[in-house]
Each structure stands twice: as C-alpha cells, then as structure tokens.
N, C-alpha and C positions, 0 to 999 in steps of 0.2 A: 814723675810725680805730676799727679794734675794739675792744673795751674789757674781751668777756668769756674771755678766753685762752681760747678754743678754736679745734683747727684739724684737719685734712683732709691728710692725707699723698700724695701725687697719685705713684705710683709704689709696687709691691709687691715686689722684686728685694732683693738682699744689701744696696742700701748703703741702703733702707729702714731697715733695723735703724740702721744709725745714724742716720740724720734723727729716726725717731720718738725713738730715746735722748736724743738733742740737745735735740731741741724739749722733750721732758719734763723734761730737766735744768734747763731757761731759765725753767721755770714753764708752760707750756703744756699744757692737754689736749690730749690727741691722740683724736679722738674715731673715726676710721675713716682706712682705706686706698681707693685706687681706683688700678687697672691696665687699660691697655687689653688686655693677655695674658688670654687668656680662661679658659687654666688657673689663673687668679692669685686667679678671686673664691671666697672663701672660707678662704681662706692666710688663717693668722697670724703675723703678725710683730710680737713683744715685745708680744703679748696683744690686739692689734689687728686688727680683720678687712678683710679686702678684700671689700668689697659688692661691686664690678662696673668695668665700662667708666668711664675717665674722663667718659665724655657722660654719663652719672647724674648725676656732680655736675654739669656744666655747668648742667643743668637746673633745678638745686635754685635756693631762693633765696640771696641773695647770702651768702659765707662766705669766710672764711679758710683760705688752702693754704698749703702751700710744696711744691715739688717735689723728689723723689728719683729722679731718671731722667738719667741719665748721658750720655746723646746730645745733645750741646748743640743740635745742630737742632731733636731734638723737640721740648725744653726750647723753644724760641723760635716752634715753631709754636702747641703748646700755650698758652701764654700769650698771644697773640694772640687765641684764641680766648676767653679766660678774663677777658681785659679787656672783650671786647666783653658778656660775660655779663656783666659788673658785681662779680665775684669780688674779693678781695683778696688779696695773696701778701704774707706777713709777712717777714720776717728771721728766722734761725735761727744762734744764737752759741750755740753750746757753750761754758757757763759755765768748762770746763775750758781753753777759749783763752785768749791774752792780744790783745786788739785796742784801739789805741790811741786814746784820746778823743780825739783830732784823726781817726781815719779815719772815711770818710765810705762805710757799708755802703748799698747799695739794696733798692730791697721784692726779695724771691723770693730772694735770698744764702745761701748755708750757709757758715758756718764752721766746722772739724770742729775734736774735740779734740784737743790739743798746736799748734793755728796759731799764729801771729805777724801780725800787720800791724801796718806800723807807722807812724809818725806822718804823716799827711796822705797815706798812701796812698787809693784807692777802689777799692772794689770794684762791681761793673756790677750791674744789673738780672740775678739768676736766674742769676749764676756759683757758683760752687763753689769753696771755699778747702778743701780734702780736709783730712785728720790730717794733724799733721805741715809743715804748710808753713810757709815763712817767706814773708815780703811783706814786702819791704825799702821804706823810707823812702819817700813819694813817687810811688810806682809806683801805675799805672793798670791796671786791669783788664773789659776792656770787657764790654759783655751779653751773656750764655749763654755768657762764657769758662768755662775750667776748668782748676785746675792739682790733678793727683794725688798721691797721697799721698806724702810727702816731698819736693816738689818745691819749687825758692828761687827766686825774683824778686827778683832784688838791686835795690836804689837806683832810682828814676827808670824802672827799666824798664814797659814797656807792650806789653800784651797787645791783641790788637784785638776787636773781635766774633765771638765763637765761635772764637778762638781753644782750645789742648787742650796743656797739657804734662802730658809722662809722669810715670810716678813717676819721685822722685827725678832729673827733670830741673832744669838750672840756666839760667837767661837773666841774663846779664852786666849790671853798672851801664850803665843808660842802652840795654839792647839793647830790640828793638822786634818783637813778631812782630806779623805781618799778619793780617787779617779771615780766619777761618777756618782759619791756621794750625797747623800741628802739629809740635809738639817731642820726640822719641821719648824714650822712657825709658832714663833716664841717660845721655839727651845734654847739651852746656853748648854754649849758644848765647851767643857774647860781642856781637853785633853784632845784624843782622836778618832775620828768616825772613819772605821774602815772602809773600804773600796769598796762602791758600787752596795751600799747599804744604808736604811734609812735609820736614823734614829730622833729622837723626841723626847719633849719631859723638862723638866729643870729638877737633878739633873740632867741630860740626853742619855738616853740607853739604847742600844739597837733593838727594833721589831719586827727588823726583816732581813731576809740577807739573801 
C-alpha cells in the first residue's frame, strides 16, 4: 500500500480539474497529469502539468493513479494495462461527500463533492460517483460503472459493469441495469435496462440495442 500520498492524474479534460481538486482536498499530492490527446501535454490543470501520453507513465516505475477519463471502456482497457505494469490506482473521496462507514469503495473509485452513499452500498473497481449523486442503501455498483452528476440509485438498486447513468437520471428501488448499460439523462428507470442497451423517457424504454 502506498504510504507516501503521492499520485498521477491519468486523464487531462474538464473533469480532470475536479479529480485533481478531490484528490488534493483528501490529502493527496497530485504530482502530474498524463493524456493520451496529443494536444493535451503540457496543459495545466489546477497548476499541474500534462507530461505526455499515458504509456510514459506505464513505463515509469510502479506509482499511484487514479483516473479522470469519462469513457468507461477506456477506463477498463486502460487499467488493464496498468495492472499488468504493477501500478496502483487509489480511491479518491471528496472530503466534501458523505460516504457511509459501512460502504465498501474499490481501488480506482472517484467520489465527487455533494455524493451520498449509503450504508453497505459498493462501489466497483474504477467507477465514478460524479457531484451531486445519491447511492441509496445497499445498492451495487459494478466496475468502470458511472452515474453523472446529479443522478440517484435508490435502495438495492444495481448497476452492472460499465454500465453509464445520465445526469440527473434516477434507477428505482431494487431496479437493475445490465453490463454496459445506458440510462439517458433525466430518465427514471423503476425496473431493468438490459445489457449493453440504452434506454430513456420517464418512463425509460429501450431505443437501442
């Protein structure tokens, strides 16, 4: 386990600013960026520089990341790769959330400020709890998920791998979306959005599959 709170922001884009903010609020140095965007190295964001291509770090010796890059695919290629290098992906709790000492966060997680999770929910390996979200009681949230900003996961409910709710989308007690899944923004899905299909509406209906 890392011991000397340093870490590697893997991702140089808008919601970088807040990861690095996050991570530095939690106690963290944030000591550089890295983007595979080629226009990206040498950007600052919140005083931090983008050296290069994520494979620079790969290369490095072993170090602590977390990621800020919004496509939960990449998120889950990328980290593949970054296990096999020996890297470490931390958690990242925005001291300005409330997350309940019974939930049970995984390495590479972002919590953004104003969330909620709450008691004996989890959150997956390398998801994203955005600003603003609630995470009801119980509820599962599987690896490289993401729910956007303002969006609620009531009770029980379960998200699957890579699953994506919009902002201010809502999944009903006990509803279930599928692997890959998509919840469009300011939809409420009471039941279950199958695998790797997007649905929308109040109610949510599928439009694609």
């Amino acid at each position: 386990m890392k011991t000397d709170k340093t870490v590697v922001v893997l991702g140089a884009g808008g919601f970088s600013a807040e990861v690095v903010e996050a991570a530095e609020l939690a106690g963290w140095a944030v000591t550089a960026l890295y983007d595979d965007d080629e226009t990206a190295k040498g950007r600052l964001v919140m005083g931090r520089t983008c050296l290069g291509p994520i494979s620079d770090f790969e290369r490095q010796a072993k170090n602590a990341y977390i990621m800020a890059i919004g496509t939960n695919e990449v998120r889950q290629r990328i980290a593949a790769r970054l296990v096999a290098a020996g890297h470490e992906a931390i958690v990242v709790i925005d001291p300005r959330s409330a997350v309940s000492r019974s939930a049970v966060i995984s390495p590479g997680a972002y919590i953004g400020a104003g969330a909620f999770v709450g008691p004996q929910a989890i959150v997956g390996l390398h998801a994203i709890v955005n600003v603003g979200v609630s995470i009801g009681h119980d509820a599962m949230l599987g690896d490289y998920s993401q729910v956007c900003p303002g969006a609620r996961v009531s009770g029980f409910g379960v998200l699957g791998e890579g699953a994506f709710m919009g902002s201010n989308a809502v999944l009903g007690p006990h509803g279930v979306m599928g692997e890959w899944s998509k919840l469009g923004a300011a939809s409420f899905a009471n039941r279950t959005v199958a695998a790797r299909t997007l649905a929308v509406g109040v109610p949510a209906r599928t439009i694609t599959t």
